[in-house]
C-alpha positions as CSV (number, residue, x, y, z in Angstrom):
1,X,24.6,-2.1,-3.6
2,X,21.2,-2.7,-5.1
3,X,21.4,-3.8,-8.1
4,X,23.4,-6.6,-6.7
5,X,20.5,-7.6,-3.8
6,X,18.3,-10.1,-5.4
7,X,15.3,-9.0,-3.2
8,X,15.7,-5.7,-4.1
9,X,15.7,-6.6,-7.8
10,X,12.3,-8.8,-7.3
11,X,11.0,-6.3,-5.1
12,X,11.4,-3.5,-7.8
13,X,10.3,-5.7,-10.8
14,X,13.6,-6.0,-12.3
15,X,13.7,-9.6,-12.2
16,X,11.6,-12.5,-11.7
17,X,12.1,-14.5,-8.3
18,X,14.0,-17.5,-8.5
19,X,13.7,-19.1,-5.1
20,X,14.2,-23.1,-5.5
21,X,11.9,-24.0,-2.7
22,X,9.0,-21.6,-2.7
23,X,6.0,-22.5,-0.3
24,X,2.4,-23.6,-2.0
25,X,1.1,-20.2,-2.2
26,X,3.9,-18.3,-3.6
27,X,2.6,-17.9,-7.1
28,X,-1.3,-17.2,-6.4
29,X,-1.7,-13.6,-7.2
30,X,-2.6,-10.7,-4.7
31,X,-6.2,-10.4,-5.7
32,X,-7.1,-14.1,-3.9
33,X,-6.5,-12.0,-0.5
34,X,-9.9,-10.7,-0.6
35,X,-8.8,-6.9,0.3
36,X,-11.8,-4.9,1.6
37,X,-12.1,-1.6,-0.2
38,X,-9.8,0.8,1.6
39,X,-10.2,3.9,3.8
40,X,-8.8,7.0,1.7
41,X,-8.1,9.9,2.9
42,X,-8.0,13.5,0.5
43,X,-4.6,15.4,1.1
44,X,-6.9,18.8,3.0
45,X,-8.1,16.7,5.7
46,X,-6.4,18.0,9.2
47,X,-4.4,15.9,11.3
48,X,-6.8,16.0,13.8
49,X,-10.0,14.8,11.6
50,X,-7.5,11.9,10.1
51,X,-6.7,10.9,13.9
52,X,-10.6,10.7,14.6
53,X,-11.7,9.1,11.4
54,X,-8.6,6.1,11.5
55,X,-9.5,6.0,15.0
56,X,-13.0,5.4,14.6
57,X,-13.4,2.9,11.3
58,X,-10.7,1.0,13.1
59,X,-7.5,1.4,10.7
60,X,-3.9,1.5,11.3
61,X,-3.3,4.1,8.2
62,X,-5.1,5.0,4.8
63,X,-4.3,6.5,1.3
64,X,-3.7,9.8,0.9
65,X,-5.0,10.4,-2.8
66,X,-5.2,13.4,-4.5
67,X,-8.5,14.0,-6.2
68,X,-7.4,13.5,-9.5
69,X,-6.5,10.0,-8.8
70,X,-2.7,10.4,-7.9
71,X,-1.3,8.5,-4.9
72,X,0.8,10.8,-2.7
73,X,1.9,8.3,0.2
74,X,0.4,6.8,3.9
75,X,-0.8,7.9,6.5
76,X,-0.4,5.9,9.9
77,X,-2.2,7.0,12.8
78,X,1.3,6.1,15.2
79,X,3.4,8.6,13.0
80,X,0.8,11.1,12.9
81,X,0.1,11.0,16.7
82,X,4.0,10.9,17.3
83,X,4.3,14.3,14.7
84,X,1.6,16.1,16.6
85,X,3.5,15.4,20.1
86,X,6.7,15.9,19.3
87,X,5.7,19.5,17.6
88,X,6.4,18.6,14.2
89,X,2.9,19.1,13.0
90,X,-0.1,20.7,14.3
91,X,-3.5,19.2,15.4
92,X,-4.4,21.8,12.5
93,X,-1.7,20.7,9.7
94,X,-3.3,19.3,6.8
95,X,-2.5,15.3,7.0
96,X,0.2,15.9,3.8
97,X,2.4,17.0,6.4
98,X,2.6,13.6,8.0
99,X,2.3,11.4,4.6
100,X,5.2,9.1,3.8
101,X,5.8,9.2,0.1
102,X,8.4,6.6,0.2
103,X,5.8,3.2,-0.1
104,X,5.9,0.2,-2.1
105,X,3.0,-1.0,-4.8
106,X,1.9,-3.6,-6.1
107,X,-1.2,-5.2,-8.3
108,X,-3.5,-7.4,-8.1
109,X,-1.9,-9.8,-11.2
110,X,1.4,-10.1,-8.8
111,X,2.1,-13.1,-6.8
112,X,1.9,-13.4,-3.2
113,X,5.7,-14.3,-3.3
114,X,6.7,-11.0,-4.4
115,X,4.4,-9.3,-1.8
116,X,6.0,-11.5,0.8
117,X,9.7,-10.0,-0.6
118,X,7.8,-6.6,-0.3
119,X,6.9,-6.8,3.3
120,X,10.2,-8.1,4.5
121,X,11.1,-4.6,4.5
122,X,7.5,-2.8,4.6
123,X,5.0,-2.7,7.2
124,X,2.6,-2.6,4.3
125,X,2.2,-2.1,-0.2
126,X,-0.7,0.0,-1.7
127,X,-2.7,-2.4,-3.9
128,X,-2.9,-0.5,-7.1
129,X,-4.5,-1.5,-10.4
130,X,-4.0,0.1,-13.7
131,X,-7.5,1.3,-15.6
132,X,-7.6,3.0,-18.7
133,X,-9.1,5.8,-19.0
134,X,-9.8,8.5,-21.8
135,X,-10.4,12.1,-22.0
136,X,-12.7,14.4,-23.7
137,X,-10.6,14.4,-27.1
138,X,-10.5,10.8,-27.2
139,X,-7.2,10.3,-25.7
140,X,-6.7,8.0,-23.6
141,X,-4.0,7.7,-20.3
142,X,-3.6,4.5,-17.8
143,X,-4.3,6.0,-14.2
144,X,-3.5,3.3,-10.8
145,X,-6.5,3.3,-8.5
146,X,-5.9,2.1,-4.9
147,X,-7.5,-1.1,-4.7
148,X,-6.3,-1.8,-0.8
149,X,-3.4,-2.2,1.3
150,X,-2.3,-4.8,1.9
151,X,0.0,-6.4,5.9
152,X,2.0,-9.0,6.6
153,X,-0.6,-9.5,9.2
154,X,-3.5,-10.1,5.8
155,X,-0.9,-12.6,3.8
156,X,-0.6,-14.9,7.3
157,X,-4.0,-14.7,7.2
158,X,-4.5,-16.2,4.1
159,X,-1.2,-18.3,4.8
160,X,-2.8,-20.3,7.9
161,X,-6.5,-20.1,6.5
162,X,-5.4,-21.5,3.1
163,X,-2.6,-24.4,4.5
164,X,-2.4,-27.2,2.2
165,X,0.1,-28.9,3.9
């Protein structure tokens, strides 16, 4: 059961990691991977046009963020081209149609070990951070912005770049 799995628990911020052994760069936070600014793409956009655009900026998958801010999932180009194919969306089909909602976040103040615990199951984690922000009555609301997404492939990266061994 999950509230029994320790990486489950970590993963879901429910309790603090307690590996003995942890590697040198297990407590350096998220925002030391240099994330380039990510591809988002609005929920209207077809199918098709989010084929093209992934296709030609060079990315695996993007955002899909609503306009006022709220993160509804992923898009990857695979599960997008496999949905059109198989007939379970159209070329035509706005790209909410092909958006996984189930996905993992995580900010920029969290360590690099809990990402690692993220992407043992996860191809990937939305990079979110939390920004106040107030309305026109003076109240104010925290809202997450998508600050990047993050691979296994980008902590490696950082892994063999960084080795202090």
């Amino acid at each position: 059961s999950k509230f029994v799995n320790d990486k489950w628990m970590i993963k879901n911020g429910f309790l603090n990691d307690v590996q003995e052994h942890k590697p040198w760069w297990w407590n350096i936070k998220v925002q030391k991977l240099n994330l380039s600014a990510p591809l988002i793409l609005l929920p209207e956009v077809s199918c098709q046009k989010a084929i093209e655009i992934l296709q030609e900026k060079g990315y695996d998958q993007a955002p899909v963020v609503a306009e006022s801010g709220l993160i509804l999932g992923m898009v990857t180009l695979s599960n997008t081209l496999s949905s059109v194919l198989a007939g379970n969306a159209e070329f035509s089909d706005p790209v909410t149609k092909v958006t996984y909602d189930q996905f993992s976040k995580i900010g920029l103040e969290d360590s690099l070990g809990k990402l690692s615990c993220i992407l043992e199951n996860d191809h990937f984690a939305i990079v979110v951070h939390e920004q106040m922000q107030f309305n026109g009555n003076g109240s104010s609301f925290m809202k997450q912005m998508v600050f990047g997404v993050v691979t296994a492939m980008d902590l490696l990266t950082f892994v063999s770049r960084n080795d202090k061994k």
